[in-house]
C-alpha positions in Angstrom: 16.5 -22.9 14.7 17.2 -20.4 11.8 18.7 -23.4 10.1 15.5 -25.9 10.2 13.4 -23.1 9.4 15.2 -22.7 6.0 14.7 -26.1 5.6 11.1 -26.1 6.0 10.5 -23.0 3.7 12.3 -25.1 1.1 9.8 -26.7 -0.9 12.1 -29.4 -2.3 11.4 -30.5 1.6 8.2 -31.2 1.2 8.5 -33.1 -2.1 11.1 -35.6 -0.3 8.9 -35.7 2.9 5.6 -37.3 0.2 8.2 -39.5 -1.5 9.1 -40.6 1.6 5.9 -41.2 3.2 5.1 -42.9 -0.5 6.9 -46.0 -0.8 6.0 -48.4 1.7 8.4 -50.1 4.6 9.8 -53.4 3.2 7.9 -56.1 5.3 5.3 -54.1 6.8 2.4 -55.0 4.7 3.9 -59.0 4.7 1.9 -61.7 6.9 3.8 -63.2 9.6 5.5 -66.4 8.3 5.1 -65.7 4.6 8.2 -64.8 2.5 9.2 -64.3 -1.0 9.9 -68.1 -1.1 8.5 -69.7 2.0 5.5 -70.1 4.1 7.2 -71.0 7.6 5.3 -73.2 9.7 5.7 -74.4 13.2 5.5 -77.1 14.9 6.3 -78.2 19.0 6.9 -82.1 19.5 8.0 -85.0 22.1 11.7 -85.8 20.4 13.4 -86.6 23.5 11.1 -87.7 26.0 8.5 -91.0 26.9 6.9 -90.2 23.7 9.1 -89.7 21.4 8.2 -91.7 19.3 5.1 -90.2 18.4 6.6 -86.7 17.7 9.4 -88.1 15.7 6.7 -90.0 13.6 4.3 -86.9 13.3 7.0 -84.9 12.0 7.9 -88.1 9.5 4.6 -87.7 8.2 4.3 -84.1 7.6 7.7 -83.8 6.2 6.6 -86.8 3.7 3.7 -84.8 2.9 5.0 -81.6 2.1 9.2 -82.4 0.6 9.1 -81.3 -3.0 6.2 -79.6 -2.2 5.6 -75.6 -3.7 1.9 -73.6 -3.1 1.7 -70.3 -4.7 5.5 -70.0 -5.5 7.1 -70.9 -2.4 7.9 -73.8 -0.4 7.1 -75.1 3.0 9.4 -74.7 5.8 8.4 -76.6 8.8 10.2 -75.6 12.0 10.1 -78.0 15.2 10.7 -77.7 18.9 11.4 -80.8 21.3 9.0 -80.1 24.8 9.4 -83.4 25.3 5.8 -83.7 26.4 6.6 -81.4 29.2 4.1 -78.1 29.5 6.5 -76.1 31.0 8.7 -76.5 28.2 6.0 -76.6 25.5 5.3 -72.9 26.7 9.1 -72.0 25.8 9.0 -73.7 23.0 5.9 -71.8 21.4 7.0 -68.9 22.7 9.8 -69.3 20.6 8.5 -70.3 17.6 5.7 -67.1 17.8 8.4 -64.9 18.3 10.8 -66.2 15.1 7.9 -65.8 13.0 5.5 -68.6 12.4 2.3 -69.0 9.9 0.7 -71.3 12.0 1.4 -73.8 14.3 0.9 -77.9 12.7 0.8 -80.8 14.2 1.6 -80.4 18.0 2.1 -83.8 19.9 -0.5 -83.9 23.3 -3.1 -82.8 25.6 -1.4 -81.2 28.1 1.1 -79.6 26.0 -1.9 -78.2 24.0 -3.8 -77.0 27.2 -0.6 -74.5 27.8 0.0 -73.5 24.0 -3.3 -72.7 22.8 -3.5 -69.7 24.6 0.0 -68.4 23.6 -1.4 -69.2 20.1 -4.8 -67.1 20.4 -3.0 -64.2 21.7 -0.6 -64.2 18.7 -3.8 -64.9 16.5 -1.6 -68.0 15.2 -3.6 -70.7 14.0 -3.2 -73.9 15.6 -3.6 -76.9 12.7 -3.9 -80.8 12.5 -2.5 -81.4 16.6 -1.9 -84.8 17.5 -4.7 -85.2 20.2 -8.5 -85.5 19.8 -9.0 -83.6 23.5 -11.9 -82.0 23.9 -10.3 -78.6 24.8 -9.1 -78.4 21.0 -13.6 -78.3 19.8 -14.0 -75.7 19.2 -10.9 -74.6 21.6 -9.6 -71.5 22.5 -8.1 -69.0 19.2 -8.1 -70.1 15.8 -8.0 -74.6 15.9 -8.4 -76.6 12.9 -8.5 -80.4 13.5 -8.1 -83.5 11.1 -8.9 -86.3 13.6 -11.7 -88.0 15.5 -12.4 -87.0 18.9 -11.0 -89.6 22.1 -14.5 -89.1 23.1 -15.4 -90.8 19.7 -12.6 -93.2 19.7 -13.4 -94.8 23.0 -17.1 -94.8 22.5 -16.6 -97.0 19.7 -14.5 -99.5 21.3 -17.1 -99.7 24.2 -20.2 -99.7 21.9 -18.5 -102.4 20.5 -18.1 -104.4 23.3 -21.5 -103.8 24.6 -22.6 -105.2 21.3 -20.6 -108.3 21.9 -22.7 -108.8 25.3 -20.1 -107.4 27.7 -22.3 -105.3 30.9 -21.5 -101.6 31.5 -20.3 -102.4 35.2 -17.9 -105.0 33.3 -16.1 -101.5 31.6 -12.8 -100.1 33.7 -10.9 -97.7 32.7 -7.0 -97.2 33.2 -6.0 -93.6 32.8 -3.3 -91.2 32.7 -4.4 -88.6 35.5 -5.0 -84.9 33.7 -7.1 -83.7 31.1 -6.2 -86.1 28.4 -6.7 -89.6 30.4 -10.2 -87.5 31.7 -11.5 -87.5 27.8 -11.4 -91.6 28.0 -13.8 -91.5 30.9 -16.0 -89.0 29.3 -16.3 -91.9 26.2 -17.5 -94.6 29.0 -20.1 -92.3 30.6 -21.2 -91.3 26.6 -21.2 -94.2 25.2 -23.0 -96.1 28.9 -25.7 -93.6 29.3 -28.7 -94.9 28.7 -27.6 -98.7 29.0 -29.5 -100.6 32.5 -27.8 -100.0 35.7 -25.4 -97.4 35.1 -26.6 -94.6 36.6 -24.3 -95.4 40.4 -21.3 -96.1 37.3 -22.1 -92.2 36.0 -22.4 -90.5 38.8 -19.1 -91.8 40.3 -17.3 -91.0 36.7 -19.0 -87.2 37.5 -17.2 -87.4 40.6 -13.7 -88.1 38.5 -13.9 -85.9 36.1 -14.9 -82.7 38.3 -11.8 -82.8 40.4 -9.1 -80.2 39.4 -5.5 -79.2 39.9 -2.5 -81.3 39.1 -2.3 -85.2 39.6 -5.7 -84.9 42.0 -6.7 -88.6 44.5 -9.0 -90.3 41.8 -8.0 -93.7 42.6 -10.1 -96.0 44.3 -13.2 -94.1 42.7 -15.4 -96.3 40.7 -14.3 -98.4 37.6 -10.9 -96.5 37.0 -7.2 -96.5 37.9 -4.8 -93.7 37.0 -1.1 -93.1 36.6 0.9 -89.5 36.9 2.0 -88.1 33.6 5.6 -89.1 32.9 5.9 -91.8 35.1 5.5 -95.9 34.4 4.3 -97.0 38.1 1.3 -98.9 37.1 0.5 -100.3 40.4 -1.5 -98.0 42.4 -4.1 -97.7 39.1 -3.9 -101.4 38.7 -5.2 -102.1 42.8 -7.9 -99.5 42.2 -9.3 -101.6 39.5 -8.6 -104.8 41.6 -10.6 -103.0 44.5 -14.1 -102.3 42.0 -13.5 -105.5 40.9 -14.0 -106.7 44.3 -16.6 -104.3 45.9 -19.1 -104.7 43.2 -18.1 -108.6 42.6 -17.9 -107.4 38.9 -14.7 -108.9 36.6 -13.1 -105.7 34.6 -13.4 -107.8 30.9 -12.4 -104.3 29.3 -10.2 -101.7 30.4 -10.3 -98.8 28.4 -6.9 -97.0 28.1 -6.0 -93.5 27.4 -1.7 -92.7 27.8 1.6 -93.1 26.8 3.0 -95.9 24.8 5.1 -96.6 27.4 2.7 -96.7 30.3 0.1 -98.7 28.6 2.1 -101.2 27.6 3.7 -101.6 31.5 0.0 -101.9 32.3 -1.0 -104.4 30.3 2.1 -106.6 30.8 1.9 -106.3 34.7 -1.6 -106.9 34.7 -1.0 -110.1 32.7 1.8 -111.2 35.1 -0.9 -111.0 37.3 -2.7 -113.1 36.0 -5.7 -110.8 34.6 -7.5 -111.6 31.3 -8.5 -108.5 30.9 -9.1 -107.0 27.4 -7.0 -103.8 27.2 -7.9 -100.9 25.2 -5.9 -98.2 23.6 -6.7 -94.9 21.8 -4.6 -93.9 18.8 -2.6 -91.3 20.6 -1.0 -94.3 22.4 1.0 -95.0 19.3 0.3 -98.1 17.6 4.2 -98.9 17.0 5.8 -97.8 19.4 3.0 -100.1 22.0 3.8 -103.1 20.1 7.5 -103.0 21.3 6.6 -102.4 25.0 4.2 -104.9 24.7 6.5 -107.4 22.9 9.2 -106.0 25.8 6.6 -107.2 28.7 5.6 -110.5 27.3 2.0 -109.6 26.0 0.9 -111.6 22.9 -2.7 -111.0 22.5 -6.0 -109.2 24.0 -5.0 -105.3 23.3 -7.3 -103.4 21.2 -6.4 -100.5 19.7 -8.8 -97.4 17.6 -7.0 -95.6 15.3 -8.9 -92.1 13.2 -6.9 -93.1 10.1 -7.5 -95.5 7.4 -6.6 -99.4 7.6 -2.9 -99.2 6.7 -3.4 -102.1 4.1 -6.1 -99.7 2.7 -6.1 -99.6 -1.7 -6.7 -95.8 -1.0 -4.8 -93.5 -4.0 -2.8 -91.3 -1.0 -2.5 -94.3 1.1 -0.1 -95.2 -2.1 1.4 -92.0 -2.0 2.3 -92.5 1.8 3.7 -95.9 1.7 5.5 -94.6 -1.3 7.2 -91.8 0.2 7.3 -93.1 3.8 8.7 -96.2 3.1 9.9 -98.3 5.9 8.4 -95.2 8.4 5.3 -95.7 7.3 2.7 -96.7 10.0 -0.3 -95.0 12.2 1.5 -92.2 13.4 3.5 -90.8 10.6 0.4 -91.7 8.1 -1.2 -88.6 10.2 1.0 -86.8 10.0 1.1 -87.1 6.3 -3.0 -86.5 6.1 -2.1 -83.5 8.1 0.6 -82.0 5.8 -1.6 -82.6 3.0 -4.7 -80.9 4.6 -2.3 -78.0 5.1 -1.2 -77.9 0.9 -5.0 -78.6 -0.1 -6.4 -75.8 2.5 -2.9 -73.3 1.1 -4.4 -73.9 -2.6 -7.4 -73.1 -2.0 -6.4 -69.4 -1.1 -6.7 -67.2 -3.6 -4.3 -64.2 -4.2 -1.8 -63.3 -1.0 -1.7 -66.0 1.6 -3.0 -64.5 4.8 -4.3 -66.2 8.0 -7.6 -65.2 7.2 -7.7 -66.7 3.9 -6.1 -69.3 4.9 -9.3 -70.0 7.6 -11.4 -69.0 5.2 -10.2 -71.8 2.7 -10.8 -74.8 5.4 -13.7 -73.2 7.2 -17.2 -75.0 5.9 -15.2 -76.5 3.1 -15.0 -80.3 2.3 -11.9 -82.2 1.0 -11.0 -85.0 -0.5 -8.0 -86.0 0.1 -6.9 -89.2 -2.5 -9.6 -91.1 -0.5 -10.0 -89.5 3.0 -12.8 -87.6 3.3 -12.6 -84.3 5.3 -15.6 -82.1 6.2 -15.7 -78.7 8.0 -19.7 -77.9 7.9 -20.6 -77.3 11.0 -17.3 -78.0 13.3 -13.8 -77.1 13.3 -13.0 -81.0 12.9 -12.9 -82.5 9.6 -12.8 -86.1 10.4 -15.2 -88.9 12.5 -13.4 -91.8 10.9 -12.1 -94.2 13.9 -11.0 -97.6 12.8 -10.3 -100.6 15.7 -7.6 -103.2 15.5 -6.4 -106.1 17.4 -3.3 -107.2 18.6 -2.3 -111.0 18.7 1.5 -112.7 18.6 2.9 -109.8 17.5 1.0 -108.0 14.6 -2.1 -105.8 14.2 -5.0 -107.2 12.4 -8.3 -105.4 11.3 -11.3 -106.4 14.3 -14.4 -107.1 13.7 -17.3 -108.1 14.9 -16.6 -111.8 14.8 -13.3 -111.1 16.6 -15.1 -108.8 19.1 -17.4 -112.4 20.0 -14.0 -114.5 20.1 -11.7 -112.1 22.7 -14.5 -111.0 25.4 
């Protein structure tokens, strides 16, 4: 005791205590993710699973997008995670990535897989940027969400709008569905976009019935115009007979069947329903993967009569970054990974906007209300956390995508 209270007395103490206390901690003033050289960013994907393909793609893209890339001094280190479209391991995976350190999270593959991260996100007050769905649980969402793309909501109220316009009847729109929250957003666009057409009012209230049920994989087959399918599975059968029974009990022919799932699933559906000898018109949103459904489709025999939206330009498009995506893409270059590259540039455009330190306030504040023009693509964030409405259709016929049109609309129903 004697000895700490000579210390004390001592008042060189005191002036190493302030000196001390003066110079701050290394890192503790530092946002998480931001280093003397790098922003890290995050990102949680579908490498290994049914939908590969589109997390492979999407991380194409944004790689394209940023490579070479420097904002404020440093460079852009994007950090993945396989889930493989699983939520139980998109939760380990995001746990991971908050834990190592992340900036934000960009570009996330799914529905599901969003459903389960976002709150791990909100928590960790990490932004979540540019996902890979246009579910309704991401606007607004819960935390901090920034979106780039059109809505499925949007997306498969054009398609229908666009059939109705060709003369097709609401009780002539089915819908084949994968069975959770993402498939559900597809039968919200047929009750939007049927609402006030003649006669649909029995259609709506049975599509109310749908899309109140909860929990995991719930009965919703054999309930009005729709079949479903599990998540992660390819059995198309059971959806397909529910459609066959509507088409029966309301002596009604399905002419289009609106899709929302996995590449791999829609394409089954569509060639087993041909097989069976349906002429059905078969819808699919973007998420389904433009690509990667032209093989399965290809795989299963199917030449013609799939329509597909897509919330990016025409590929073929003379657009200045379209150049810039084909340039860098190359032979990767297609729906998917041209997302992914609008997404990777919304991230540099929003990151130069900030001025001073790079926080993940600034950063917000810097997309937040702001509009940007992206060498042709339009973004605007007044009013809504989702800076693009575009949704573009296309049509699939021996092999190749074409642009559709009204014209083609009259010739395929």
């Amino acid at each position: 005791m004697r000895y700490i209270t000579r210390i004390i007395k001592n008042p060189v103490f005191y002036v190493s205590l302030f000196c001390m206390l003066s110079i701050p901690l290394s890192g503790n003033t530092q946002e998480v993710g931001i280093t003397e050289k790098t922003i890290r960013i995050g990102g949680v994907m579908d490498f290994e699973g049914q939908s590969k393909g589109l997390g492979l793609n999407m991380r194409k893209g944004i790689l394209a997008a940023i490579q070479g890339e420097k904002t404020h001094g440093k460079r852009i280190e994007f950090i993945t995670q396989n889930d493989s479209y699983s939520p139980s391991l998109t939760i380990k995976a995001t746990e991971k990535l908050i834990d190592d350190g992340i900036f934000i999270m960009l570009g996330n593959v799914g529905t599901p897989t969003a459903k389960v991260s976002l709150p791990l996100l909100a928590e960790s007050s990490t932004p979540a940027v540019g996902f890979f769905t246009g579910a309704g649980i991401l606007r607004p969402g819960v935390g901090d969400v920034v979106n780039f793309r059109a809505s499925y909501i949007q997306e498969t109220a054009a398609v229908i709008n666009s059939a109705l316009d060709s003369g097709v009847d609401p009780r002539e729109i089915c819908a084949y569905v994968q069975n959770d929250g993402y498939g559900m957003s597809g039968v919200e666009g047929i009750k939007k976009a049927i609402a006030n057409k003649r006669g649909a009012r029995k259609i709506i209230k049975l599509l109310d019935q749908l899309l109140s049920m909860d929990g995991e994989n719930p009965q919703r087959n054999d309930i009005g115009p729709v079949g479903v399918y599990q998540r992660n599975t390819l059995n198309s059968k059971s959806g397909y007979e529910s459609l066959k029974r509507w088409e029966r009990t309301q002596n009604v022919t399905c002419k289009l069947v609106v899709s929302v799932g996995t590449y791999n699933a829609i394409g089954r559906f569509a060639g087993y329903s041909r097989y069976k000898g349906d002429p059905w018109i078969v819808s699919a949103v973007s998420f389904t993967g433009a690509e990667n459904l032209k093989s399965v489709l290809s795989e299963f025999g199917v030449t013609e009569g799939v329509v597909m939206s897509q919330v990016v330009p025409n590929l073929d498009d003379d657009l200045p970054i379209l150049q810039e995506a084909r340039k860098k893409l190359k032979e990767d270059y297609g729906y998917v990974s041209l997302e992914g590259f609008l997404v990777g540039k919304m991230l540099l455009s929003a990151l130069n906007n900030i001025q001073g330190e790079i926080t993940r306030n600034k950063f917000l504040s810097a997309i937040d209300g702001k509009r940007f023009d992206l060498g042709g693509v339009k973004l605007n964030f007044r009013g809504s956390n989702q800076g693009s409405k575009l949704v573009t259709m296309i049509y699939y016929k021996d092999g190749e995508y074409s642009t559709l049109d009204k014209n083609t609309w009259k010739k395929i129903i």
